[in-house]
C-alpha positions in Angstrom: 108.2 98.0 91.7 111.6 98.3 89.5 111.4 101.1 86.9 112.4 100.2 83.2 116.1 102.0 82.3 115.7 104.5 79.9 118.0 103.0 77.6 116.2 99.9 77.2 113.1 102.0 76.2 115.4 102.6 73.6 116.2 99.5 72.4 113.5 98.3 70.2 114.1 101.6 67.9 117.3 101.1 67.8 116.6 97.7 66.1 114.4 99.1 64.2 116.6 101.8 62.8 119.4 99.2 62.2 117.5 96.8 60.6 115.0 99.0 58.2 117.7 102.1 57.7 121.5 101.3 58.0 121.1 97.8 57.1 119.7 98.8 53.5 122.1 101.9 53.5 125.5 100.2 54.2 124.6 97.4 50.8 125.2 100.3 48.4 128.2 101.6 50.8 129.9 97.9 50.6 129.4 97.8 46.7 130.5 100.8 46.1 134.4 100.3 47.8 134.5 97.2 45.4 136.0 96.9 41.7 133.2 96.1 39.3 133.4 93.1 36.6 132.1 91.0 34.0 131.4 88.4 36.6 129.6 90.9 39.0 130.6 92.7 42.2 134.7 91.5 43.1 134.2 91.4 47.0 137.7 90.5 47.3 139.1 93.5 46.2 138.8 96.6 47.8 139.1 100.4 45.8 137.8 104.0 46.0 138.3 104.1 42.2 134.2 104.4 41.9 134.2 107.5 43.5 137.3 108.6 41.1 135.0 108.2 38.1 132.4 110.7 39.6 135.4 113.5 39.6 134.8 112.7 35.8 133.2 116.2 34.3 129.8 114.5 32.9 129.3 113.0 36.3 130.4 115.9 38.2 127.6 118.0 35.7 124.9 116.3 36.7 126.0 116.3 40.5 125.8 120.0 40.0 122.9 120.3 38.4 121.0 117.8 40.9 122.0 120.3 43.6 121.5 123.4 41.8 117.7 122.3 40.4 117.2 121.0 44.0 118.5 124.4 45.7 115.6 126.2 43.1 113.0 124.6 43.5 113.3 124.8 47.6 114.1 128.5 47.1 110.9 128.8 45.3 108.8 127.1 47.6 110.2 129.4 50.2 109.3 132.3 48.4 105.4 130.8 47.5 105.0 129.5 51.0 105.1 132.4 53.0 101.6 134.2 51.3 100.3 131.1 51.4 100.8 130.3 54.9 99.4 133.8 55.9 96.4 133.7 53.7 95.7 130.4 55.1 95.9 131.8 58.9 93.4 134.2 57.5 91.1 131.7 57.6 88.8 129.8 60.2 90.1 126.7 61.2 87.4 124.4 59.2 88.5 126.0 55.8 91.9 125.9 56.6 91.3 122.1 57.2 89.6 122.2 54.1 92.2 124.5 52.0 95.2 122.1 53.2 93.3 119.2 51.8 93.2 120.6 48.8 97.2 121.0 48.8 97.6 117.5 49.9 95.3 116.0 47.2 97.7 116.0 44.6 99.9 113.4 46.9 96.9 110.9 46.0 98.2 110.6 42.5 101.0 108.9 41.6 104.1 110.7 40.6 104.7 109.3 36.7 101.1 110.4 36.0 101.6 113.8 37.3 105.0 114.2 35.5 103.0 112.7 32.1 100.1 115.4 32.6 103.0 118.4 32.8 104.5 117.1 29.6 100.7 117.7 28.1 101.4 121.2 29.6 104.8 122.1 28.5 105.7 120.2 25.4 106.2 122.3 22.3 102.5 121.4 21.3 100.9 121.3 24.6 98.3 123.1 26.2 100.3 126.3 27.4 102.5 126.7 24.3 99.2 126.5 22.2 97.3 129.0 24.6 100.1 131.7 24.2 100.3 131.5 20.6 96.6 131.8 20.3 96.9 134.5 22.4 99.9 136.3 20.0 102.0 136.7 23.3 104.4 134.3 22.0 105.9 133.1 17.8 107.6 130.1 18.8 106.6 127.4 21.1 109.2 128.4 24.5 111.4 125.2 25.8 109.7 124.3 28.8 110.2 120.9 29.2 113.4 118.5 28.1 115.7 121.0 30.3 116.0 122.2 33.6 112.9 124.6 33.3 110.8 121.3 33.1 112.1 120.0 36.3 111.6 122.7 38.0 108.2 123.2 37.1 107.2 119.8 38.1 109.0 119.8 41.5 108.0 122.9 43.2 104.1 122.0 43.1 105.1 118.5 43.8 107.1 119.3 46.9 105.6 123.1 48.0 104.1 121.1 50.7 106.9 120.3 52.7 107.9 124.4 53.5 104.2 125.0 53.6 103.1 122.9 56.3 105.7 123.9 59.2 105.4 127.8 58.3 101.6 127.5 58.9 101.7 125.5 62.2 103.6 128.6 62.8 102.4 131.1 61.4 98.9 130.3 63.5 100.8 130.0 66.6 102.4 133.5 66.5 100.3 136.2 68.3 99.5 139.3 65.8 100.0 141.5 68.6 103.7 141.4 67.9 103.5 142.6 64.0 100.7 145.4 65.5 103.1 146.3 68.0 106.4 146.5 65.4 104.1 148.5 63.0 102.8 150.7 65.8 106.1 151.3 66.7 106.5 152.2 63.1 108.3 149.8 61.1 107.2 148.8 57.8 105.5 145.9 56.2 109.4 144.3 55.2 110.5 145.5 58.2 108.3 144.0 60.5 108.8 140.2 58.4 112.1 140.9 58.5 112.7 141.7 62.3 109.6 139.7 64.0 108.0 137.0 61.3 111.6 135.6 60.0 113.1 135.2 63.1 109.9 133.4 64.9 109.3 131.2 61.9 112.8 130.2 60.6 113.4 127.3 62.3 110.3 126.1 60.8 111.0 127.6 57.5 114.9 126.0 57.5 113.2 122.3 58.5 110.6 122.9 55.6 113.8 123.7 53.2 115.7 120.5 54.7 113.0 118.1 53.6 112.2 119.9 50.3 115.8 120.1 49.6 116.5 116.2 50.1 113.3 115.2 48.5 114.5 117.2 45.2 117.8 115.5 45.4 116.3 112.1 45.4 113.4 112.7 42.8 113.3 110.2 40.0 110.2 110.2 38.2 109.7 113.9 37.1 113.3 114.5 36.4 113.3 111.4 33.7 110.0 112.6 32.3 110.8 116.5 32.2 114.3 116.1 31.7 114.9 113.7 29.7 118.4 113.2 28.6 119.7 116.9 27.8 119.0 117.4 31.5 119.9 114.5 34.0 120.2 114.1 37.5 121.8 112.4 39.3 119.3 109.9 40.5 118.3 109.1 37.0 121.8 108.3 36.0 122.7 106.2 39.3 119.0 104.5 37.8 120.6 103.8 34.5 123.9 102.9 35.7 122.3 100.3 38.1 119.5 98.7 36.1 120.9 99.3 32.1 124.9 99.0 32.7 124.6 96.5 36.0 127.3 98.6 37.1 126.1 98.0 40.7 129.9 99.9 42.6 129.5 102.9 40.7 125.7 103.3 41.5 126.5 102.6 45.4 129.1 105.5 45.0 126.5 107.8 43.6 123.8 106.6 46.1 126.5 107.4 48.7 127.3 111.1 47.3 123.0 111.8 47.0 123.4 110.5 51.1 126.9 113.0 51.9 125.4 116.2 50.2 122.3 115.8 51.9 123.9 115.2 54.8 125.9 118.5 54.8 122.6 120.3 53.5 121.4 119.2 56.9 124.6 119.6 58.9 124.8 123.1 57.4 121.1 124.2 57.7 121.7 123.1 61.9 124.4 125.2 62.3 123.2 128.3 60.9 120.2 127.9 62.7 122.2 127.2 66.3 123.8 130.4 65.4 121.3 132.2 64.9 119.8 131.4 68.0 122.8 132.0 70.0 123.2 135.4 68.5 119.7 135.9 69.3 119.5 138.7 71.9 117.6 137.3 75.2 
């Protein structure tokens, strides 16, 4: 009996890859290396002058301030995820199934409503504003929404999840024997995350960051809502630019910048874990 080659096992992926990923990836690629008129998208021309106009400063705001708010709020999750995790592990395994529900629930609603409940929260007359002043902790109503602060606020509890998940598998798996043994040996609380936790859970930690990170990049609907237009990203802009302007070239090139930076988020994220582990004494 013949075995199947292993690159024919391979095969029907590949299709599928090609047809449901790069397929739908290389439209806005094409579009964007083409001059943009009146009459629609001039194939027979070819120019890079789409990605010139995003060297212009209010483009090359918001792409700093799409990877600035993105590089936050995954900074942020990082910092909430790790109690969390460990209070979790503290738990049997039914309530942790239980507990982890309760972080996933949120994923049952849809986005626009969440973002439209937070702006009942944060607006200058919502529910926290109105709570603090009550409470004559605060004069004025504080800016928490219309600005980065309100995107922020509505992407780390959207996308927590992502650095949560991996650092618990983890954190479970690692044997408490190893922290008892660093803090026998006498090492302190920091010390012992520092030197045994971080160093067992980072790859886990830096693949929770990757996904947060390019999740952030591409959010749309709580970045219009919280943001509005004193604080745009760049996905809401390539949005307007696509659907209100029909300027189809110069939304490709910003479709394809969103793709590059994540891209070297990853690329970068990789090679600082691979060295890491190299330097890693055996």
């Amino acid at each position: 009996m013949k075995t199947t080659p292993v690159a024919l096992l391979v095969v029907p992926l590949a299709v599928l890859m090609l047809v449901a990923y790069l397929a739908p990836l290389s439209q806005p690629l094409l579009a964007s290396l083409h001059p943009n008129t009146r009459a629609g998208i001039d194939t027979a021309h070819w120019t890079l002058a789409n990605f010139g106009q995003l060297l212009d400063p209010r483009y090359l705001e918001v792409l700093i301030r799409t990877v600035r708010v993105s590089a936050i709020v995954s900074g942020i999750s990082a910092l909430l995820a790790y109690p969390v995790a460990f209070s979790l592990t503290r738990l049997g395994r039914r309530a942790q199934a239980w507990v982890v529900l309760a972080y996933l629930s949120p994923w049952l609603v849809n986005t626009v409503v969440k973002a439209f409940g937070w702006s009942l929260l944060l607006n200058n007359n919502g529910v926290i504003n109105h709570a603090l002043q009550t409470l004559g902790l605060i004069d004025a109503p504080l800016h928490l929404m219309l600005n980065e602060t309100g995107i922020v606020i509505g992407l780390v509890p959207g996308h927590f999840l992502f650095v949560l998940l991996p650092l618990w598998a983890v954190l479970r798996d690692v044997d408490d024997n190893l922290r008892h043994a660093a803090a026998t040996l006498g090492a302190r609380p920091w010390q012992v995350f520092r030197r045994v936790t971080l160093p067992l859970t980072a790859p886990a930690l830096v693949a929770g960051l990757l996904i947060n990170f390019t999740m952030n990049m591409a959010a749309f609907a709580t970045p219009a809502l919280l943001g509005g237009t004193r604080a745009r990203v760049l996905s809401v802009v390539a949005y307007q630019v696509n659907l209100e302007q029909l300027n189809w070239p110069l939304g490709g090139a910003m479709a394809v910048v969103l793709l590059v930076v994540s891209l070297v988020a990853i690329g970068l994220a990789q090679g600082l874990t691979l060295r890491a582990a190299g330097a890693r004494p055996r």
